[in-house]
C-alpha positions as a printed Julia matrix, in Angstrom:
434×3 Matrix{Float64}:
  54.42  -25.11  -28.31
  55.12  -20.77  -27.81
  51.13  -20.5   -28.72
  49.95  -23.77  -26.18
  51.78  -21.74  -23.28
  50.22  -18.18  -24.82
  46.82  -19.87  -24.7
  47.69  -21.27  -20.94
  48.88  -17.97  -19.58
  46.02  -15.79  -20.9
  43.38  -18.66  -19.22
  45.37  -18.36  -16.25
  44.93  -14.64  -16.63
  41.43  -14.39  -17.22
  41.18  -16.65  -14.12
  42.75  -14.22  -12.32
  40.66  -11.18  -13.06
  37.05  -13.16  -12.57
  38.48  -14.3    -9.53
  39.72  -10.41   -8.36
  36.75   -9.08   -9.81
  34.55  -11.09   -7.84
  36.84  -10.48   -4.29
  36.68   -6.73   -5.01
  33.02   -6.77   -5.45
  32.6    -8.79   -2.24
  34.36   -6.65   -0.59
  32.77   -3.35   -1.79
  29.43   -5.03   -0.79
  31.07   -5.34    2.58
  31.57   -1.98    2.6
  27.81   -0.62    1.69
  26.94   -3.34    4.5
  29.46   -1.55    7.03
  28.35    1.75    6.21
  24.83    0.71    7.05
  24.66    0.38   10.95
  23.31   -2.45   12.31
  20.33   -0.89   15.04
  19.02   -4.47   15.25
  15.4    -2.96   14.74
  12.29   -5.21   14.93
  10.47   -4.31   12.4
   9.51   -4.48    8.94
  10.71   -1.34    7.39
  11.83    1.61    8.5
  13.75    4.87    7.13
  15.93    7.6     8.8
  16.39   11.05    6.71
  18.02   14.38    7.2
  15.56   16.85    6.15
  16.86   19.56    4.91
  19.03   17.49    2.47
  17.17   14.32    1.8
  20.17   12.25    2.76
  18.95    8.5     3.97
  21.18    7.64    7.06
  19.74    4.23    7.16
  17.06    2.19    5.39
  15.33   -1.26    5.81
  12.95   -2.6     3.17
  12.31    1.27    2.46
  10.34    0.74   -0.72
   8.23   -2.33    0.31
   4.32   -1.03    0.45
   2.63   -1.56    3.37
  -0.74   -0.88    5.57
   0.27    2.57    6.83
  -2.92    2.59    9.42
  -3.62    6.21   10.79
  -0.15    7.25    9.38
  -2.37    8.02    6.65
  -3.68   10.81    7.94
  -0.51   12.87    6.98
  -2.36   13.31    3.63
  -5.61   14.38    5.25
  -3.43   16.85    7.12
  -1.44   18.05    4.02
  -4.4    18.54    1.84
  -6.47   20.16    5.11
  -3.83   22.82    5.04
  -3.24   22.86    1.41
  -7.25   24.09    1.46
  -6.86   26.23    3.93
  -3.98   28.51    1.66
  -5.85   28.66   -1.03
  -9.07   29.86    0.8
 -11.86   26.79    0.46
 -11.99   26.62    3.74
 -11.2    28.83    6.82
  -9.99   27.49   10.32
 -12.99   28.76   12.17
 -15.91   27.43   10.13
 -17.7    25.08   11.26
 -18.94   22.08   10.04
 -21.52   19.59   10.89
 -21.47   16.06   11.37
 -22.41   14.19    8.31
 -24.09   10.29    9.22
 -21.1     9.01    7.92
 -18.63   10.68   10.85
 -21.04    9.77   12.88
 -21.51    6.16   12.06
 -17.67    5.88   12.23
 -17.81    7.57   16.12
 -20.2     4.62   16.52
 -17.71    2.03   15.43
 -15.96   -0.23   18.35
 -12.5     0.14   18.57
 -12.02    2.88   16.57
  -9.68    6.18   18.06
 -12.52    9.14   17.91
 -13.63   12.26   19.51
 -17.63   10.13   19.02
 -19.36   12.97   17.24
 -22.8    12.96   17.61
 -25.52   13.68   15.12
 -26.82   17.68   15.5
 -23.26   18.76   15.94
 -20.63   21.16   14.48
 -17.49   21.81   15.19
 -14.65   24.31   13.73
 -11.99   22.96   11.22
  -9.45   23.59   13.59
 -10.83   21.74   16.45
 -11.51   18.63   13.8
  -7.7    18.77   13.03
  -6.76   18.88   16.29
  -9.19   16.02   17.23
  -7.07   14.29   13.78
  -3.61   15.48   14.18
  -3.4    15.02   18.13
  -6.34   12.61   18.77
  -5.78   10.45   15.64
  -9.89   10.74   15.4
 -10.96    8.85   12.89
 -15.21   10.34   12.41
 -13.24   14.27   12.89
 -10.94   12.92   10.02
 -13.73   11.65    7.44
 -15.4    14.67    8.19
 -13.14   17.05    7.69
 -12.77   14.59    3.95
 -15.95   15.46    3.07
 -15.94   18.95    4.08
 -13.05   19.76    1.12
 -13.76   16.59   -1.33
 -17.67   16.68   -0.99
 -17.23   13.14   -0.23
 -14.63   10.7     0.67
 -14.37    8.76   -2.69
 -13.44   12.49   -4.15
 -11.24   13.34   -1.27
  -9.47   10.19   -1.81
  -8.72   10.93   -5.35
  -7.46   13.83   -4.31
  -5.14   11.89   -1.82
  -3.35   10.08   -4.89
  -2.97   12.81   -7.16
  -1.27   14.29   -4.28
   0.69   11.31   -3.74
   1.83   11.22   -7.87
   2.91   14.81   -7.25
   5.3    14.46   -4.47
   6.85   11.61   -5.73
   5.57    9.13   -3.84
   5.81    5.46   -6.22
   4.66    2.76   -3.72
   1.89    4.51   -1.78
  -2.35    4.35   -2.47
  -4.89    5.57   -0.31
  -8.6     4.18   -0.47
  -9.95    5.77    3.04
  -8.47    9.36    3.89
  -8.02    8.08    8.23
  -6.45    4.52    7.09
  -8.89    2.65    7.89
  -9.34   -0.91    6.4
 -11.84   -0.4     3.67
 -13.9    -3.02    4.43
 -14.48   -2.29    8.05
 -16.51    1.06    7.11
 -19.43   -1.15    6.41
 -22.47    0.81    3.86
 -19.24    3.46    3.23
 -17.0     1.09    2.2
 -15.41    1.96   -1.29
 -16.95   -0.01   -4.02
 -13.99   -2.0    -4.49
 -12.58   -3.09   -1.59
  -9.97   -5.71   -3.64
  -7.34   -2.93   -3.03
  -6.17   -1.19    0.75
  -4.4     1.17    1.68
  -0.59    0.77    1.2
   2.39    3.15    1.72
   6.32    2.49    1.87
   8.35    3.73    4.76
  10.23    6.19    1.9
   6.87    7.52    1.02
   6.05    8.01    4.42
   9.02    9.99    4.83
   8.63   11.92    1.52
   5.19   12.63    3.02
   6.27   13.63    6.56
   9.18   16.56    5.16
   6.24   17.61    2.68
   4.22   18.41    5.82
   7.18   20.12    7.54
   8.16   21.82    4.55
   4.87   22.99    2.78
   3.15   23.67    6.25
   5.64   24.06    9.25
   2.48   25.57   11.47
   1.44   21.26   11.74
   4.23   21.14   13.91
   2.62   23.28   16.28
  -0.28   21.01   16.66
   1.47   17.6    16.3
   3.71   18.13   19.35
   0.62   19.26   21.6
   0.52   16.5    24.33
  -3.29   16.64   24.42
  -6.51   18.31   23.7
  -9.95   19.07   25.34
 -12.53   18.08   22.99
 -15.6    20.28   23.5
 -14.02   22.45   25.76
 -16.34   23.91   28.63
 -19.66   21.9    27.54
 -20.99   19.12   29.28
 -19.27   16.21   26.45
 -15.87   17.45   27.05
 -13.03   14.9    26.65
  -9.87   14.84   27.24
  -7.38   13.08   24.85
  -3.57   12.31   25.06
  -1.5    12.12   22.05
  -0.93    8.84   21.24
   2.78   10.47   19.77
   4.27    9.14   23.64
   7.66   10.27   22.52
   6.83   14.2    22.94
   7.76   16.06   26.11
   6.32   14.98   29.41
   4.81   11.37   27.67
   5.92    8.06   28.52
   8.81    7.69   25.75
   9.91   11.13   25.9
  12.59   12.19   23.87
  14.56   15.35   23.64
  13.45   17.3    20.42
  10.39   15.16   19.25
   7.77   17.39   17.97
   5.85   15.51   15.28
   4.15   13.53   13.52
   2.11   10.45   13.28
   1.19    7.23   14.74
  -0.72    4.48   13.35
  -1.79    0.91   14.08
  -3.86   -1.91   13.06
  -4.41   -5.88   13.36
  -3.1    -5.79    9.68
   0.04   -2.75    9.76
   1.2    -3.7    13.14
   2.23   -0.62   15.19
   3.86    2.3    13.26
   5.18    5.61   13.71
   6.73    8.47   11.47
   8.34   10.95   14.11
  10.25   13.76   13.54
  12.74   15.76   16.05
  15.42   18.23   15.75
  18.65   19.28   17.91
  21.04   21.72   17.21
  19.6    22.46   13.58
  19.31   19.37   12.4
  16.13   18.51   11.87
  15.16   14.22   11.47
  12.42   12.21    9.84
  11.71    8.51   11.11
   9.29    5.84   10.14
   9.15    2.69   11.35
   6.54   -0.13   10.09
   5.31   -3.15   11.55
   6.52   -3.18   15.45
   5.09   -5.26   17.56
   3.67   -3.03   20.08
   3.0     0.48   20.78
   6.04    0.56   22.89
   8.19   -1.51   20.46
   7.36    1.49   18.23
   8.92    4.53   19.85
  12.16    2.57   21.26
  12.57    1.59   17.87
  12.29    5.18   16.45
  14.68    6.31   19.93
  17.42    3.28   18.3
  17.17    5.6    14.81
  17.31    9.61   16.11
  20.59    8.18   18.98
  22.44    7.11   15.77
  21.08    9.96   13.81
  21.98   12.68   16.33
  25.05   10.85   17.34
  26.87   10.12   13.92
  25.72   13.48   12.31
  25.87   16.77   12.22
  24.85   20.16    9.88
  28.29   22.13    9.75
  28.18   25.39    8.14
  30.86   25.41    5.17
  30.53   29.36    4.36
  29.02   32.59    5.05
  25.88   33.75    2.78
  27.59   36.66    0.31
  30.89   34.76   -0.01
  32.58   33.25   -2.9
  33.47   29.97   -3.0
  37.81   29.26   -3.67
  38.75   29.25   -7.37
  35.39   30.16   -8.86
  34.69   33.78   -7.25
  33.71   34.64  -11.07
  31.29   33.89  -14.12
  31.87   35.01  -17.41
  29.81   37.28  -18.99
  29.34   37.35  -22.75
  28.4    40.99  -24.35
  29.48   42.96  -20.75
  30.92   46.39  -19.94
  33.4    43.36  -17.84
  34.02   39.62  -19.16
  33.44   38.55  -15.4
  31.0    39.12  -12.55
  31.53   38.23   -8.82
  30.0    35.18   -7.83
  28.84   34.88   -3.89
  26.43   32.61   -1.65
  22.71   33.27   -2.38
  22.31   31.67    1.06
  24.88   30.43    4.32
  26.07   27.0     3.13
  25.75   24.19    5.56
  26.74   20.54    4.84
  25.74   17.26    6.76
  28.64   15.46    7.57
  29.49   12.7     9.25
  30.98   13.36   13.04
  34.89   13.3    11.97
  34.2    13.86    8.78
  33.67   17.55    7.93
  36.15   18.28    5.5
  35.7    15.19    3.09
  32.94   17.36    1.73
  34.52   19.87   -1.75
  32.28   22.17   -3.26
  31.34   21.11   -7.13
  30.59   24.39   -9.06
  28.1    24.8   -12.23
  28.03   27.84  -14.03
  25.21   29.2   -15.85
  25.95   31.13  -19.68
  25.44   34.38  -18.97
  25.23   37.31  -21.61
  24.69   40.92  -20.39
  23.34   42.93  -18.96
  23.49   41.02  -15.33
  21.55   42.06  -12.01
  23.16   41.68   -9.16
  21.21   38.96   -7.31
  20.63   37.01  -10.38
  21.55   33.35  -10.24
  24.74   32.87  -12.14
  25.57   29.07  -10.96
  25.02   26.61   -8.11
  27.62   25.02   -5.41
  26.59   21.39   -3.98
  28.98   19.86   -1.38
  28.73   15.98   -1.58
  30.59   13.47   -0.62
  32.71   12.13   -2.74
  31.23    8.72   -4.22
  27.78   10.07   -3.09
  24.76    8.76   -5.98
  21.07    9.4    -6.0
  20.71    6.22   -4.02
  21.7     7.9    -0.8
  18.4    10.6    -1.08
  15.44   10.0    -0.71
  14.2    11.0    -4.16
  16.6    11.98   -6.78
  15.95   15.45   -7.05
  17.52   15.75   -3.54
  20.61   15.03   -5.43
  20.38   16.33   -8.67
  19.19   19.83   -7.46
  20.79   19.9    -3.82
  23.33   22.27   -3.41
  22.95   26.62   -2.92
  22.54   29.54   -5.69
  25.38   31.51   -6.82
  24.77   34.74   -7.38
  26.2    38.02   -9.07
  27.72   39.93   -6.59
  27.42   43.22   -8.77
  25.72   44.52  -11.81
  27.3    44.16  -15.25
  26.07   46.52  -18.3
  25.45   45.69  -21.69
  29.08   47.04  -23.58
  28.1    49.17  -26.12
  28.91   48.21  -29.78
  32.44   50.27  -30.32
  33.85   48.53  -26.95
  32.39   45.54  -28.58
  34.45   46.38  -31.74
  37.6    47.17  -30.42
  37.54   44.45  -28.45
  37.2    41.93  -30.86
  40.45   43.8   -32.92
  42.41   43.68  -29.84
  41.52   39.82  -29.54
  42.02   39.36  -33.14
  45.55   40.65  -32.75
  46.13   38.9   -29.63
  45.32   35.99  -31.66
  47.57   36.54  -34.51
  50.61   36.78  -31.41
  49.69   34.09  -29.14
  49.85   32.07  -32.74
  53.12   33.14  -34.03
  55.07   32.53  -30.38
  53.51   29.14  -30.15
């Protein structure tokens, strides 16, 4: 009978904890869902990032590839300016048009500054013409000018991509557009398009920012005079309508890229900063150019209004309860550990203290230079994983350099030796009272 009611309890207890289990997990999936906002936005994926962190501050379908149209260009951009550092190519050179630019200028429906054959124009007015004008024939040129040809340049596009960590993105045209709508150019497999996810898009975008800041400087130009002061000058508005004095305006918009087609829809990665804080968006799939930017306007109000950098300490200053590192083999056992750099934290609006400082400490023997890195501080949230970056080196790495605050000799080898008796005595005492 005792073991009947021992088997009936512990099935009534088993019971119990699927049944809690499952409630608790239901509820902690409630949770996630709650601390996702609902913006309600019509489309089919989209992203919002802090940039100097990485940290997502929302996501839909943020990994799904899609046609990225002329948000491809990004790429073109990066690896324009990625030539231009390394000296293959200067700014003022000029370049002429190649038969294939121009049979894309002759293409209907296609965005273009309509190069014409007998032609040349400087690098920097073909990125301009790309950047501002989303020109597809000053795009494929400027391909061919660092690839040789398009099918190299491309290549080039998706090691590119590998290297920045971008996992559901591949380029087959370098100004997104369908590969088989470029007729006699068309790549010889055309089974495979162009595809990029809203994440890469993003990773893309701060790569831009990051590696080449001066693109910002172009992208938020409102417009351009093509062949300024000749008798084909044209002007052309940036099809970016939420920079300054365009139809979507919005405060703090300075970048990046549109792009649309029959097959992506109408998409946008923007970019805008206020008070620091400096924004990525992408959006994929709206319904109309329009649709696009009050989208992206639904993403940087939440962004700007839920969020804020807040700077934790001063640059030089230690951080509470680990203002030292040991030091193996030193003149001292310790050296002062400070701020390579001012720490800032993105917090929540409310939220700014919910953020402690977790300290790693390098092993350091002497001698130590002051400046050297002796540790790292990150400030995180607590319960924060590497699903709330956008790649996981945001979170595994993110955080500020500790440094030594002060040199520390080598000890020489009789301060060495008596300080090994005095620890070997302290050793014997410590040992006997306990």
């Amino acid at each position: 009978m005792m073991q009947r009611w021992a088997r009936l309890l512990i099935g009534i207890y088993i019971t119990v904890a699927i049944l809690s289990s499952s409630l608790l997990g239901g509820a902690s999936q409630a949770l996630a869902a709650e601390a996702q906002p609902n913006l309600d936005l019509a489309v089919n994926s989209a992203i919002l990032v802090e940039a100097s962190t990485g940290k997502i501050l929302y996501m839909k379908n943020p990994d799904v590839p899609l046609p990225p149209a002329s948000m491809t260009k990004m790429m073109t951009e990066y690896l324009i300016m990625e030539a231009i550092k390394q000296k293959k190519i200067t700014w003022e050179e000029k370049v002429p048009v190649s038969e294939y630019a121009f049979y894309i200028a002759k293409k209907p429906d296609s965005s273009g500054v309509y190069l014409n054959m007998g032609e040349e124009h400087t690098v920097k007015e073909l990125y301009k013409a790309m950047a501002v004008a989303s020109a597809n024939d000053a795009t494929v040129l400027l391909a061919e000018k660092v690839g040789g040809n398009e099918a190299n340049f491309v290549s080039m596009m998706n090691q590119k991509a590998q290297q920045l960590g971008m996992k559901n993105t591949f380029f087959v045209t370098s100004a997104g557009l369908p590969a088989n709508e470029l007729g006699p150019y068309s790549p010889s497999s055309t089974q495979k398009d162009n595809v990029m996810s809203a994440r890469d898009a993003a990773i893309l975008a701060r790569a831009v920012i990051r590696d080449y800041p001066e693109a910002l400087e172009i992208s938020k130009m409102p417009g351009i005079v093509f062949r300024q002061g000749t008798k084909g000058e044209m002007k052309k508005s940036n099809y970016n309508k939420m920079l300054a004095g365009l139809g979507a305006a919005y405060p703090g918009v300075d970048g990046l890229k549109t792009g649309s087609t029959n097959e992506a829809g109408w998409c946008f990665t923007g970019t805008a900063q206020r008070d620091g804080m400096r924004l990525i968006s992408v959006v994929m799939g709206a319904k109309s150019d329009l649709k696009r930017f009050a989208e992206t306007k639904k993403l940087f109000d939440y962004g700007f209004s839920t969020y804020k950098l807040v700077k934790k300490q001063a640059k030089d200053s230690p951080i509470a309860g680990h203002e030292t590192a040991p030091v193996k083999k030193g003149v001292e056992l310790e050296v002062p550990a400070v701020l390579a750099n001012e720490a800032t934290v993105l917090t929540k609006i409310g939220e700014e203290n919910n953020y402690k400082p977790i300290v790693t400490v390098e092993e350091l023997t002497a001698p130590v230079k002051k400046g050297q890195t002796v540790g790292r501080v990150a400030f995180q949230a607590e319960g924060a994983t590497e699903a709330d970056y956008l790649q996981s080196d945001d979170f595994q790495k993110g955080g500020i350099n500790l440094v030594a605050g002060q040199d520390v000799e080598e000890a020489s080898w009789i301060r060495m030796f008596f300080r090994s008796i005095l620890q070997f005595f302290s050793n014997i005492f410590h040992s006997i009272v306990g």
